[in-house]
Backbone bond lengths (Angstrom), bond angles and torsions (degrees), N, CA, C in turn:
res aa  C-N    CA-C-N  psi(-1)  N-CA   C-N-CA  omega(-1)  CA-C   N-CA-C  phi
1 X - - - 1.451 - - 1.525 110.80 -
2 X 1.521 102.64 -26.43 1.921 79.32 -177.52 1.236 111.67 -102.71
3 X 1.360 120.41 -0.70 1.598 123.79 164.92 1.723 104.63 -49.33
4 X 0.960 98.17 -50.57 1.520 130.98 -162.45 2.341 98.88 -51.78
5 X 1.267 94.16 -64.84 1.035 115.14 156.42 1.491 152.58 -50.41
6 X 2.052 84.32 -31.64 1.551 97.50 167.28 2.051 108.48 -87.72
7 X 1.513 93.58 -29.73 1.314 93.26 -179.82 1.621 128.98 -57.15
8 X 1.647 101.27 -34.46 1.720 111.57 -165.89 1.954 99.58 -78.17
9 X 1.605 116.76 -10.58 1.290 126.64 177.77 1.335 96.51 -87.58
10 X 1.169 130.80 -38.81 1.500 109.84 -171.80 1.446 128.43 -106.49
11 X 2.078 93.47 10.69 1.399 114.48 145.37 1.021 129.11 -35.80
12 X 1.410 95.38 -74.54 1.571 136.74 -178.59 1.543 99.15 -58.32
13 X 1.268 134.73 -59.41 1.395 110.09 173.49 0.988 147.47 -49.30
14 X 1.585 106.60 -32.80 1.851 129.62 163.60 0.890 116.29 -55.50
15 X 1.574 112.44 -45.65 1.882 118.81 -163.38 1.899 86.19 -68.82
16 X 1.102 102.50 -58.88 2.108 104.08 -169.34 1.670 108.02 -44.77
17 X 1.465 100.92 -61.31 2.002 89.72 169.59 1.450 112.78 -44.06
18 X 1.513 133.24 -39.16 1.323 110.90 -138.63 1.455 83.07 -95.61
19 X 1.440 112.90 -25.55 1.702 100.46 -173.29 1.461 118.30 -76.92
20 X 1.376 116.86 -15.60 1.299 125.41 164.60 1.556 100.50 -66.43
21 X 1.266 106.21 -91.49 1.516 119.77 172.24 2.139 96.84 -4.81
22 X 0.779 120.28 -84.05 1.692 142.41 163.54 1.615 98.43 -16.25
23 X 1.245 131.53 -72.68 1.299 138.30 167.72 1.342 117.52 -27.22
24 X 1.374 116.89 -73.00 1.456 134.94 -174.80 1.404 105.43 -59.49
25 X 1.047 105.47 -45.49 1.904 103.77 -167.95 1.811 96.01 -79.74
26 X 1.451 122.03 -61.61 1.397 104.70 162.60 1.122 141.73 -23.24
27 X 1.322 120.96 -57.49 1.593 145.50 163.91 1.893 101.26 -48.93
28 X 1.193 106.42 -67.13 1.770 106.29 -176.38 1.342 100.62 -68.48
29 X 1.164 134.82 -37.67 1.877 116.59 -178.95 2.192 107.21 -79.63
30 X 1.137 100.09 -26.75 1.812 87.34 163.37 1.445 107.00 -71.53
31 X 1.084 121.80 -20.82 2.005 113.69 -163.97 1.446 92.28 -83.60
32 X 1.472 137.81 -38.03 0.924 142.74 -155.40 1.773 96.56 -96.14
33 X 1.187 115.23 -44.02 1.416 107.51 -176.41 1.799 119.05 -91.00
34 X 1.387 95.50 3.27 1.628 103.11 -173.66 1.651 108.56 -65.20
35 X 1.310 120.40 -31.70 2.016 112.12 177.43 1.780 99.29 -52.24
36 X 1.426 110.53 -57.04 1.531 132.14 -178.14 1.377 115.84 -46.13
37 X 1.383 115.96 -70.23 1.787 116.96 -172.60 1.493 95.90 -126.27
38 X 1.497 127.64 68.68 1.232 131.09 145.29 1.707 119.10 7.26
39 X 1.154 106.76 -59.56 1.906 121.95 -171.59 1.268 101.43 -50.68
40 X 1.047 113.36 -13.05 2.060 121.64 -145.72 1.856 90.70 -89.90
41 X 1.533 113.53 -33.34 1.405 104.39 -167.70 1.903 100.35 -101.63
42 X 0.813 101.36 -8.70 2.170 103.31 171.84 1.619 101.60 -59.96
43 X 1.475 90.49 95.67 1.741 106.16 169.95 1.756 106.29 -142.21
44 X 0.962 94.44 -150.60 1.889 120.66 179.62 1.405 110.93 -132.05
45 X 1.542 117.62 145.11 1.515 100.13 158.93 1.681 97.63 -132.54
46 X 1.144 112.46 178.56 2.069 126.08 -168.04 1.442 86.48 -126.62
47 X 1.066 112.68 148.51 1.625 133.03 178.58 1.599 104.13 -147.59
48 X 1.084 112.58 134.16 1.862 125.22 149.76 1.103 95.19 -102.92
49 X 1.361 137.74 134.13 1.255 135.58 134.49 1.586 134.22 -43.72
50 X 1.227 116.27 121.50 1.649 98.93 159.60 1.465 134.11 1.71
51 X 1.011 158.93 109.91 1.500 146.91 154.89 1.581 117.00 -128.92
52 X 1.652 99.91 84.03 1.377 96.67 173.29 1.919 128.67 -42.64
53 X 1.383 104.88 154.73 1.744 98.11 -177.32 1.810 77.94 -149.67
54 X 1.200 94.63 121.03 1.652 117.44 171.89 1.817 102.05 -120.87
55 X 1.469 98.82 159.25 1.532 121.93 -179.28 1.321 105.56 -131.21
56 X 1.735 118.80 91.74 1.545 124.05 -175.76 1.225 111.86 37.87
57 X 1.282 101.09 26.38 1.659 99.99 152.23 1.688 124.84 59.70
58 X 1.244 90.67 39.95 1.528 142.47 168.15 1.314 130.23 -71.10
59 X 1.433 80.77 -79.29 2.102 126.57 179.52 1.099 96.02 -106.95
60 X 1.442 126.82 148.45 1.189 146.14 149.66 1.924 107.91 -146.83
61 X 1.507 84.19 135.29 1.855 99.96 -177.54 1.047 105.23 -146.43
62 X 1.751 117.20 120.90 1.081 127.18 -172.39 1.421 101.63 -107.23
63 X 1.773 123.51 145.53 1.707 116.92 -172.38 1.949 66.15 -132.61
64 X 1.711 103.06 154.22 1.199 131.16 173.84 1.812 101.61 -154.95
65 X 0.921 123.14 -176.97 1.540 128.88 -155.26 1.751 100.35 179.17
66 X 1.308 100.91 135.75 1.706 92.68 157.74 1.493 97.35 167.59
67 X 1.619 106.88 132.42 1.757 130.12 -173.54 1.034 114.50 -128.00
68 X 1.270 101.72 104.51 2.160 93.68 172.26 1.682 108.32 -88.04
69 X 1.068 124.08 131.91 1.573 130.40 160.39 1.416 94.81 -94.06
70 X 1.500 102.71 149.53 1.757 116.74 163.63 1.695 93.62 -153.45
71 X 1.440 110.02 -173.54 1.190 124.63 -172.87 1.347 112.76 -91.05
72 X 1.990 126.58 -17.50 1.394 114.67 142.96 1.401 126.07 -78.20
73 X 1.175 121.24 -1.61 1.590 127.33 170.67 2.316 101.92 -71.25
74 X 1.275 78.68 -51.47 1.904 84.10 -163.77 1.774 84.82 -66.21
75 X 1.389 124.89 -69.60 1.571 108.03 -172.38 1.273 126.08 -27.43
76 X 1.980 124.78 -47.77 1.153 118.46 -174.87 1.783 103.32 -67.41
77 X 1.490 115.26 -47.10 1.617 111.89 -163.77 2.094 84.38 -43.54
78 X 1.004 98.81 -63.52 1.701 106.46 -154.57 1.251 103.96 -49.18
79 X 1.785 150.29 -0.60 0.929 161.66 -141.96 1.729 87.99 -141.10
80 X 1.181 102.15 -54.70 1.748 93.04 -154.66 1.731 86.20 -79.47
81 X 1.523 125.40 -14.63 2.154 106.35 166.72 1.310 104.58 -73.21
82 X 1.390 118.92 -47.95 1.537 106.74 -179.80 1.726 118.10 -58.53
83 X 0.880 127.80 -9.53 1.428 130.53 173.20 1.625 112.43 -85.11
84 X 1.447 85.15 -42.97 1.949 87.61 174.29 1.853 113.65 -69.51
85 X 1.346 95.47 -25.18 1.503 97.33 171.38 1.292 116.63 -71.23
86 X 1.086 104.59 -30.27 1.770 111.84 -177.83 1.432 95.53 -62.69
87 X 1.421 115.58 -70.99 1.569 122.44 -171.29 1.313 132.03 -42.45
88 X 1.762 96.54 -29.09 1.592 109.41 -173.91 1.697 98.54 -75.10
């Protein structure tokens, strides 16, 4: 039983690298192929803005956020599950 258990965790860890892994390489092969197949960079991106939070001005910690999706971002994720499917 805990093989069993250790295995479905280190599922889950593979699938998260590869979809990262999947991200990055998606993202860098549209930047690189965007002069070529234009379509490749038509996405969305999410932003938080900046919002500093200081303590009498002491401390200061700034949190910012920001994700672009495009259509070479979703190809690699969708590439890097079919690979994990392969693997599984």
């Amino acid at each position: 039983m805990k093989t069993s258990l250790r295995n479905k965790n280190h599922n889950w860890l593979l699938l998260s690298i590869l979809m990262i892994i999947g991200l990055i390489l998606g993202s860098l092969l549209g930047q690189v192929l965007k002069p070529y197949l234009p379509f490749l960079a038509i996405g969305q991106s999410l932003e938080l803005q900046p919002r500093p939070f200081s303590i009498a001005d002491v401390f200061s910690l700034t949190f910012g956020f920001s994700i672009r999706f495009d259509l070479a971002t979703l190809i690699g994720i969708i590439i890097a599950f079919f690979i994990y499917r392969r693997l599984d």
